[in-house]
VEXDREN-2710 file (C-alpha; in Angstrom, 1 decimal):
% VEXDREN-2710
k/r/px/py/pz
1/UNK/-65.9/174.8/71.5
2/UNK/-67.9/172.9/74.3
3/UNK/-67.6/174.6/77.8
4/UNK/-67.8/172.6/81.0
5/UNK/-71.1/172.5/82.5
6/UNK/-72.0/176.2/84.5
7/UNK/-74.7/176.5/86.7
8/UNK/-77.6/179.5/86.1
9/UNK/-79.4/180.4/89.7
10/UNK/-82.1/181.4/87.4
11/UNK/-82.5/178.4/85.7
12/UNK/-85.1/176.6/88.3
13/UNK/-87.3/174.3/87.6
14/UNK/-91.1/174.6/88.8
15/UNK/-90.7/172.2/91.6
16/UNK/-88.5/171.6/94.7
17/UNK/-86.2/174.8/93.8
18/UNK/-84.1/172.5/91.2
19/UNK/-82.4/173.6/88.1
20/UNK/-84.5/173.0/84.6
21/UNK/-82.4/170.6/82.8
22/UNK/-83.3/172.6/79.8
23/UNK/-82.5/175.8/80.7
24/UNK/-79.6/174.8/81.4
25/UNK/-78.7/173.5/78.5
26/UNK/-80.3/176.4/76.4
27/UNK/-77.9/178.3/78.0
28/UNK/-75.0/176.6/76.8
29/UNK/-76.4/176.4/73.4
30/UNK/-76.8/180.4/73.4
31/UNK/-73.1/180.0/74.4
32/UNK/-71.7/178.0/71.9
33/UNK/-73.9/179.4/69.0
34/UNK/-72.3/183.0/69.9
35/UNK/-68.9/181.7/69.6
36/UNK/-70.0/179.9/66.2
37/UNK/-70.7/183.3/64.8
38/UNK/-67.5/184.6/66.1
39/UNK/-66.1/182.0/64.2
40/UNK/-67.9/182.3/61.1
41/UNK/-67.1/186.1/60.9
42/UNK/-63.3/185.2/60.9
43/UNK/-63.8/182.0/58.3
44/UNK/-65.7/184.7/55.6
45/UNK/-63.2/187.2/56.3
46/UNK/-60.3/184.8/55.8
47/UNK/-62.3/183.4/52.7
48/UNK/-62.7/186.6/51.1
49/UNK/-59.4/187.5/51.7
50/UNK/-56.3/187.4/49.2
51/UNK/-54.8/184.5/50.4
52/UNK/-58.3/182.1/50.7
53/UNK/-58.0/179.1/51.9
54/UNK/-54.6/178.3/51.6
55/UNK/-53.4/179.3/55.4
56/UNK/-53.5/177.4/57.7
57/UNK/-55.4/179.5/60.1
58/UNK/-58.4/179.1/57.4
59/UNK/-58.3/175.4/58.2
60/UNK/-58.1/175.5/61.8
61/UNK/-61.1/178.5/61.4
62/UNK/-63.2/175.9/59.5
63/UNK/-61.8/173.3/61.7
64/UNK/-63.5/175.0/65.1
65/UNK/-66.5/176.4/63.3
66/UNK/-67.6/172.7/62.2
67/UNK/-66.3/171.1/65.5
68/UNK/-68.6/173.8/67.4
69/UNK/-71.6/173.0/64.9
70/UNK/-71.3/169.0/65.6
71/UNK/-71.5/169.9/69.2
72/UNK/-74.4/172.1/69.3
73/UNK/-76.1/169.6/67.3
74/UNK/-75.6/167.0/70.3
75/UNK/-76.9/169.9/72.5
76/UNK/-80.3/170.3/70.7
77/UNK/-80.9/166.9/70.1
78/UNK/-80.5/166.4/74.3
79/UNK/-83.2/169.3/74.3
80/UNK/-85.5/167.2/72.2
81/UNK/-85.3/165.0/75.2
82/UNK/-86.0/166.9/77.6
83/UNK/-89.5/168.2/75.7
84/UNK/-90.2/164.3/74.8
85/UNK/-90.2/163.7/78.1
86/UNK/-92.1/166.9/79.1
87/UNK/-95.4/166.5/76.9
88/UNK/-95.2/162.5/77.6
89/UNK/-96.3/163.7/81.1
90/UNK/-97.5/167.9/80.7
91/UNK/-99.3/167.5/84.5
92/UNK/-96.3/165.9/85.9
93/UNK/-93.5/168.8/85.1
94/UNK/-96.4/171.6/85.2
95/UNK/-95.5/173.6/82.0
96/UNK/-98.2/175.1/80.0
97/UNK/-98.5/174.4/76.8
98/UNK/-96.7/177.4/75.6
99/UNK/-93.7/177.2/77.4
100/UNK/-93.1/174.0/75.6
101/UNK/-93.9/175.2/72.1
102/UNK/-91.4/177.7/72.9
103/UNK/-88.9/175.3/73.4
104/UNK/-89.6/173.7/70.7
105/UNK/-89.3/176.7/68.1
106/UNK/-86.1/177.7/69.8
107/UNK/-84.4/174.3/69.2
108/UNK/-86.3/174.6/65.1
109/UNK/-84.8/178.1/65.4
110/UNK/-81.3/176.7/66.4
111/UNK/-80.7/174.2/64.2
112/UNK/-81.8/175.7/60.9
113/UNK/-79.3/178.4/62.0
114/UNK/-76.6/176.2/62.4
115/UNK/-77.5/174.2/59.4
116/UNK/-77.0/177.1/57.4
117/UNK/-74.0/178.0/58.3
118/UNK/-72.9/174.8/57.4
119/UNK/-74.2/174.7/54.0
120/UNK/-72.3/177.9/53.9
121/UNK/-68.8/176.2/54.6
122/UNK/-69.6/172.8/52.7
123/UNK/-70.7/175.3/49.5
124/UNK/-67.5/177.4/50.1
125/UNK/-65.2/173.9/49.8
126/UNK/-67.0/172.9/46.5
127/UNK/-66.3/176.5/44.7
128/UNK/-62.3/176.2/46.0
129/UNK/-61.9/173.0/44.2
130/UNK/-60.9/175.2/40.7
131/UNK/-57.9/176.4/42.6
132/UNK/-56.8/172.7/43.7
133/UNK/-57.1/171.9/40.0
134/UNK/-54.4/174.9/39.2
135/UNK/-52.1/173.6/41.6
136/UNK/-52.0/170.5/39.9
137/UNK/-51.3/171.6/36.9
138/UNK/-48.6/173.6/38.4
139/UNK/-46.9/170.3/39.6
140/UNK/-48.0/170.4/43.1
141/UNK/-48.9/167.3/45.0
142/UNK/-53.2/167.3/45.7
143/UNK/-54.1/166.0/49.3
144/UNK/-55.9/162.3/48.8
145/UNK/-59.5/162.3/48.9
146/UNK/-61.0/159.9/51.2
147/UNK/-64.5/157.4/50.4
148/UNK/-67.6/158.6/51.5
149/UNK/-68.6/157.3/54.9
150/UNK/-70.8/158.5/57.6
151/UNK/-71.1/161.9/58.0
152/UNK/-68.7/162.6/60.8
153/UNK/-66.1/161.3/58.1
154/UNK/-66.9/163.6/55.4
155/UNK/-66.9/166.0/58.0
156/UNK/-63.1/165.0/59.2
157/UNK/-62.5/164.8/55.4
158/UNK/-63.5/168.6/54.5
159/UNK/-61.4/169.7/57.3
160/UNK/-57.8/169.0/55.2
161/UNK/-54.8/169.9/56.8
162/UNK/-56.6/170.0/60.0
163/UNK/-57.8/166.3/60.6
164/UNK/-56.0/165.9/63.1
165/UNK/-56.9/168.6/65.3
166/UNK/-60.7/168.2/64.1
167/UNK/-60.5/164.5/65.4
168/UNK/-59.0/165.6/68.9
169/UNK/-61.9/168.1/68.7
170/UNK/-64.6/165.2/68.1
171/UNK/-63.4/163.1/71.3
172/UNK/-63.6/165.8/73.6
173/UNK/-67.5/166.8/72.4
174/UNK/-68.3/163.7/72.9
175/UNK/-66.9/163.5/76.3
176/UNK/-68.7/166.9/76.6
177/UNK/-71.9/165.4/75.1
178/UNK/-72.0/162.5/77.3
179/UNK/-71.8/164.8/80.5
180/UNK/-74.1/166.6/79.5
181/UNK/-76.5/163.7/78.9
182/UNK/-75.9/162.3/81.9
183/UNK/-76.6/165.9/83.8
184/UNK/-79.6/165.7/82.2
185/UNK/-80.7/162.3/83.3
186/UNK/-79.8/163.0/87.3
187/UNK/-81.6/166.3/87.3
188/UNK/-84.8/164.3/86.1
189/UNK/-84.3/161.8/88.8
190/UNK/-84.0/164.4/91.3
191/UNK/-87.3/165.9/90.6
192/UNK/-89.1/162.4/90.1
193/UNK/-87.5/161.5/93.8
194/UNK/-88.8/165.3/94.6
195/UNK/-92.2/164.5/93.5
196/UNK/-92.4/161.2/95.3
197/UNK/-91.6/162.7/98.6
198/UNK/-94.3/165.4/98.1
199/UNK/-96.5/162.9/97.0
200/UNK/-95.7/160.9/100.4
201/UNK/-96.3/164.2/102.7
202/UNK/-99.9/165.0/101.0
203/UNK/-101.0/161.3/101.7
204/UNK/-99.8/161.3/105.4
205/UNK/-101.4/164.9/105.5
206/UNK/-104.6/163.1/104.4
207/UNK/-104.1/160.9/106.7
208/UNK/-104.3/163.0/109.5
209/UNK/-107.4/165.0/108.0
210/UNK/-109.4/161.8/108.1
211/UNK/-108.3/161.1/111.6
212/UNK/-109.8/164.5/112.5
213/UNK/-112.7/164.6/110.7
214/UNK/-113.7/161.0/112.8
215/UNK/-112.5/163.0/115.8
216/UNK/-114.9/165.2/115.2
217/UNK/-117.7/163.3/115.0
218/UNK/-117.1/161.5/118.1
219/UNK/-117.3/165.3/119.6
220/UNK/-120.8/166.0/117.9
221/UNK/-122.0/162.6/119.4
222/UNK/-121.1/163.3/122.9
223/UNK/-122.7/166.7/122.7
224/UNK/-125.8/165.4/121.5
225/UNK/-125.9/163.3/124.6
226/UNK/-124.9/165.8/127.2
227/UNK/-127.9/168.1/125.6
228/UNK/-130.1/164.9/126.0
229/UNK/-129.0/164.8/130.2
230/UNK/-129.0/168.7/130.4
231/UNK/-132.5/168.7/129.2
232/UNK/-133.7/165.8/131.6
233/UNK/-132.1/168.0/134.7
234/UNK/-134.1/170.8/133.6
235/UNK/-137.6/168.8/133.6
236/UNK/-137.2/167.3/136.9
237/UNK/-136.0/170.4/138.2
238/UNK/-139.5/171.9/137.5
239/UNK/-141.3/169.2/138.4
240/UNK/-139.5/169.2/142.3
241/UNK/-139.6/172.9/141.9
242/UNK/-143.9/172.8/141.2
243/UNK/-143.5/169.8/144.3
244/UNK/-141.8/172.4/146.7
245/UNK/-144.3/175.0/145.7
246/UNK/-147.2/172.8/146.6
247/UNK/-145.7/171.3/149.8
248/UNK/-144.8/175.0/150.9
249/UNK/-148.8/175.8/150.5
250/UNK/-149.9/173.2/152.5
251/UNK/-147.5/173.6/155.2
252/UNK/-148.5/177.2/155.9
253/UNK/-151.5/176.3/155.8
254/UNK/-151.2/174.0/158.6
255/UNK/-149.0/176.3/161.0
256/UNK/-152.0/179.2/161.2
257/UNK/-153.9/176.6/162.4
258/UNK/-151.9/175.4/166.0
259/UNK/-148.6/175.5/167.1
260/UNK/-148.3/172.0/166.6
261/UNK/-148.7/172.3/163.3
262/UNK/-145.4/174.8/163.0
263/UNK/-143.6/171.7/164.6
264/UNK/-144.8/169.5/161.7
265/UNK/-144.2/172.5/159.7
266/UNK/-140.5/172.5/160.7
267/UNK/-140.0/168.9/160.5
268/UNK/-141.3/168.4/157.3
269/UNK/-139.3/171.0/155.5
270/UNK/-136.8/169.6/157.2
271/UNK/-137.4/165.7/155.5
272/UNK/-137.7/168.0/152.0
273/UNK/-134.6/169.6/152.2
274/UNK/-132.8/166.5/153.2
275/UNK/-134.5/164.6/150.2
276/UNK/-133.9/167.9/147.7
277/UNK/-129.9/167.4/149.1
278/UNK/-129.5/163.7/148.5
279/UNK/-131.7/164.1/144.9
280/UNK/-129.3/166.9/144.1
281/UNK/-126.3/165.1/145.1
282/UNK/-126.7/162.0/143.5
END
């Protein structure tokens, strides 16, 4: 029978931290397949047994075992989704190519399992058909057979005394089987809406990349021209510098020869240093 819908914290999916809509899913296949076998083990022991199919718990065996089939069908064929959607965009979802083969062979694997198992029952019903014909002759009323219709019908129909119950069983995998599709359609909306946002942040990241990569070359430009000026300082620093030097020779020169001359002396180192000041200054 179909469970509700459980939550594995291992079942993530590659981006954001969110759960893999087919993981989850497997899971609840592995689930229901393990309680298909369950049920299969009690429907060949009941089979092989002395009374056959004649109890009732051998209808409401077959009953659950083909209810739990239909529904684990549904699952699979939601998993075939999930991969469509997956190798429709590989670079979008990030799965290697493997991963999704191996999904793929796992839901191959699955349903020719289950498919067995049904051929298993279906055969079962067709060899038990001698005994219906003894009971007839024994004056006992035969159940009515009903036309061949879709296959949920014949299904319904090999169930017997148990239609009822196998009908009740149908609504409520279908409920199951539209939740489940649904699950499956919000968790790939929440990774689409996942990968927009991410795809927003890297283009304002970009953004701001540009902005300082033209910051930067505003910064190289400005430091070409300070070189430029610094270099400028330094040649007319020499050149006042080989002035001074000169000036300096001729002044000593002319204060050995009077003392007037080490007034003139004085004064004109005085004019230089004023000019050096206001040269240095502005």
């Amino acid at each position: 029978r179909h469970r509700p819908w459980t939550k594995d914290p291992q079942a993530t999916s590659v981006c954001g931290g969110m759960e893999d809509p087919f993981q989850v899913v497997k899971d609840e296949v592995q689930h229901s397949l393990s309680v298909v076998h369950e049920l299969h083990k009690r429907w060949k022991e009941i089979y092989k047994s002395a009374t056959g199919t004649d109890t009732e718990e051998y209808e409401w065996t077959k009953s659950e075992l083909l209810s739990g089939l239909r529904s684990i069908e549904w699952d699979l064929k939601d998993l075939e989704e999930t991969i469509t959607i997956v190798k429709g965009n590989r670079a979008k979802f990030g799965l290697s190519n493997e991963e999704i083969d191996s999904r793929q062979q796992f839901v191959d694997g699955t349903r020719a399992n289950i498919a067995m198992i049904r051929a298993e029952v279906t055969n079962a019903d067709t060899e038990s058909t001698p005994k219906s014909s003894s009971a007839s002759k024994r004056g006992l009323p035969l159940p009515k057979k009903k036309p061949a219709g879709t296959e949920r019908e014949s299904l319904l129909s090999s169930d017997g005394a148990a239609g009822t119950s196998s009908l009740t069983s149908i609504k409520v995998d279908t409920a199951a089987h539209a939740d489940n599709s649904r699950f499956i359609n919000d968790e790939v909306q929440k990774q689409q809406m996942v990968m927009q946002e991410q795809d927003t942040q890297l283009d304002v990241i970009s953004s701001s990349v540009g902005r300082l990569k033209e910051m930067g070359h505003e910064i190289n430009s400005e430091l070409k021209v300070q070189d430029k000026l610094l270099d400028e300082i330094g040649e007319r620093t020499d050149t006042t510098s080989q002035q001074v030097s000169a000036a300096m020779k001729g002044l000593t020169k002319l204060a050995k020869d009077s003392d007037k001359g080490k007034m003139c002396v004085i004064l004109i180192l005085s004019l230089i240093l004023i000019g050096l000041c206001y040269a240095i200054f502005n």
